[in-house]
C-alpha positions as CSV (number, residue, x, y, z in Angstrom):
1,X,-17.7,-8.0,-9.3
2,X,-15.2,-10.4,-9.3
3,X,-13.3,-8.3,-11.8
4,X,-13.2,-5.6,-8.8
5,X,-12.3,-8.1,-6.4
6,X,-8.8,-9.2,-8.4
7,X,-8.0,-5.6,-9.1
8,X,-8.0,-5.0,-5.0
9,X,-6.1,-8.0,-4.1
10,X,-3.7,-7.1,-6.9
11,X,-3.5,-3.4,-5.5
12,X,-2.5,-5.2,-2.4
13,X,0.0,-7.2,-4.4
14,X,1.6,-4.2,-5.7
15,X,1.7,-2.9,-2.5
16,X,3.4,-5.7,-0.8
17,X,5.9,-5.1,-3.7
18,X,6.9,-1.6,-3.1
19,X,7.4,-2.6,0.9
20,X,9.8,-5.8,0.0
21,X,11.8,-3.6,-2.5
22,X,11.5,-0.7,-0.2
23,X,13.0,-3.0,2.9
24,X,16.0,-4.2,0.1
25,X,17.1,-1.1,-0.8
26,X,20.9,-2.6,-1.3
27,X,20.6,-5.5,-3.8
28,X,21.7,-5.4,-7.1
29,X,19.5,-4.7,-9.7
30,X,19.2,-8.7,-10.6
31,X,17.0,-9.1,-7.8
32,X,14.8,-6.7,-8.0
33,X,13.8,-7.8,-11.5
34,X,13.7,-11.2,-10.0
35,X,11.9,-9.8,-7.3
36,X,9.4,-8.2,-10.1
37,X,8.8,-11.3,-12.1
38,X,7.9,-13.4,-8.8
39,X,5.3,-10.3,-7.7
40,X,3.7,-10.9,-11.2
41,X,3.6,-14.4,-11.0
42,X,1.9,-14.3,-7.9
43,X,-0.9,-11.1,-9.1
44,X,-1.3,-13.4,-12.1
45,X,-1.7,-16.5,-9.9
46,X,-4.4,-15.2,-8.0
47,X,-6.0,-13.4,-11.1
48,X,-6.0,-16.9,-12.5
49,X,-7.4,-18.9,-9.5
50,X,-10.7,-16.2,-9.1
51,X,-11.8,-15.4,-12.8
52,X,-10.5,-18.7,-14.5
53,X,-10.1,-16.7,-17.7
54,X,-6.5,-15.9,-19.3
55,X,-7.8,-13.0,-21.1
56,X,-9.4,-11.6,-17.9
57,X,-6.8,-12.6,-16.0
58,X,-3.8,-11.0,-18.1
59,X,-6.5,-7.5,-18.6
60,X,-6.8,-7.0,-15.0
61,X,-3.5,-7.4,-13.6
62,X,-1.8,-5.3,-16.6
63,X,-4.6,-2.4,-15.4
64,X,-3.6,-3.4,-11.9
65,X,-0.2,-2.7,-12.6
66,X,-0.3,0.4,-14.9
67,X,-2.8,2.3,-12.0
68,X,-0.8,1.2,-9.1
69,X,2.7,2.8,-11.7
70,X,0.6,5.8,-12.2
71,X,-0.4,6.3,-8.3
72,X,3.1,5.7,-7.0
73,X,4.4,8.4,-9.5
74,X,1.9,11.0,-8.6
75,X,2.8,10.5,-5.0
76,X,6.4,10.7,-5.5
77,X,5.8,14.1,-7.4
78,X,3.5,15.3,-5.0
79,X,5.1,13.7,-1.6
80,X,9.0,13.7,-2.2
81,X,10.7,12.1,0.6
């Protein structure tokens, strides 16, 4: 359960991610990598702090990530701007 649990609030991690980059759509492509590595950070962080297990932790925020890739692809293919 608490596997489940990380995965959402990661989802909502992600999330948050694609609004801030969304919002800075004129910085330089510095930031946003920045930007990236402090959204990981921060799904790792929380990973950490609820299952208390690196392996678990690392696991479930790389599927976290690679779902929330694969969603926002389908729904620029399907939902073009």
């Amino acid at each position: 359960m608490k596997n489940y649990i990380v995965f959402l609030f990661q989802i909502i991690v992600w999330s948050g991610y694609t609004v801030v980059e969304w919002l800075s759509d004129h910085d330089r492509m510095l930031f946003k990598v920045l930007m990236f590595l402090v959204f990981c950070y921060l799904a790792s962080y929380i990973g950490k702090a609820i299952l208390k297990s690196n392996r678990s932790t690392i696991l479930i925020t790389c599927t976290s990530l690679i779902s929330y890739a694969f969603l926002q692809l389908l729904l620029k293919e399907f939902l073009p701007y």
